[in-house]
C-alpha positions in Angstrom: 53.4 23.5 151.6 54.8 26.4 153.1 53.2 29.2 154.4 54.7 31.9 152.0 53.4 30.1 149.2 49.9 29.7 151.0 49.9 33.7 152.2 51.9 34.6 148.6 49.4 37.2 147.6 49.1 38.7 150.7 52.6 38.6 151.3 53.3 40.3 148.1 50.9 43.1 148.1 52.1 43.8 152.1 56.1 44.2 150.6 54.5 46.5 147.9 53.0 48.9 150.2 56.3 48.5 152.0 58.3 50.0 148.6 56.0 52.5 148.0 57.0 53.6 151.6 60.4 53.4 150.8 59.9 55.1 147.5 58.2 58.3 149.5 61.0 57.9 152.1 63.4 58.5 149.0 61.0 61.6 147.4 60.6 62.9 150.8 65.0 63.0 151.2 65.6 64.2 147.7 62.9 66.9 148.0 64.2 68.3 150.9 61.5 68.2 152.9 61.5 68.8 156.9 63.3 66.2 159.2 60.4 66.0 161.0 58.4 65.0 158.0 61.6 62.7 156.6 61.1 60.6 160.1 57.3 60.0 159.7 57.6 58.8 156.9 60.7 56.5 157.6 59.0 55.7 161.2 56.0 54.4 158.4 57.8 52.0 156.4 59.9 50.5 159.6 56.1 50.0 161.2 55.1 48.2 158.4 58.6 46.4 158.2 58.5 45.0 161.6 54.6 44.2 161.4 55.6 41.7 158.0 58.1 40.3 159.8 56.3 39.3 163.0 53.4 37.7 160.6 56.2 35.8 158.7 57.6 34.6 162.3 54.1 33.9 163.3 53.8 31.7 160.1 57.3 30.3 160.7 56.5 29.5 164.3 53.0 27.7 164.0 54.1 25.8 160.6 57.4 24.5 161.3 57.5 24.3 165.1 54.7 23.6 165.9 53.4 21.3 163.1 56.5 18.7 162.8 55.9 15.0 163.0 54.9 14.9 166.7 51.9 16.8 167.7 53.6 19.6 170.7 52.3 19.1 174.0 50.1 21.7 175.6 53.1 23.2 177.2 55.1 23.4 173.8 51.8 25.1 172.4 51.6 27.8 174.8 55.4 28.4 174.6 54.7 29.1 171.0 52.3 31.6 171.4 54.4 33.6 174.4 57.4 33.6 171.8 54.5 34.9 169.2 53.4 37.5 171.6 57.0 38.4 172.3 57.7 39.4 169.1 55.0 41.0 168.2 55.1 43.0 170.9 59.0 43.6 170.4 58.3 44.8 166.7 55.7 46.8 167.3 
């Protein structure tokens, strides 16, 4: 099974949050408002962007890489986990 399916409702309510961003990104342009106040609010919705898409990595990483039909050596394991680290630290 994949891991979307297995983190669906998580997944889900994590993209929601991310529309409503988008949504107040929208409001915030069509009011307006300050530019200052436009780029919180867009800097917001990238955050939480980039922080979905380094846990779907994560999850892509560990269930398809790392859990084939050979168990990874040690060396392939901690690979894993410096690419993991990478990107979350790239998208954060």
């Amino acid at each position: 099974m994949s891991h979307t399916i297995k983190e669906k409702q998580s997944l889900l309510l994590r993209a929601k949050r991310i529309r409503g961003q988008v949504e107040a990104l929208v409001r915030v342009l069509d009011e307006e408002r300050d530019c200052s106040e436009v780029l919180q609010v867009m800097s917001a919705a990238r955050g939480a962007m980039n922080s979905l898409m380094a846990e779907l990595l994560e999850g892509h990483i560990r269930s398809h890489v790392l859990e084939g039909k050979h168990k990874p050596s040690s060396q392939q394991t901690v690979a894993a986990e410096e690419v993991i680290d990478m990107v979350k630290s790239y998208l954060k």
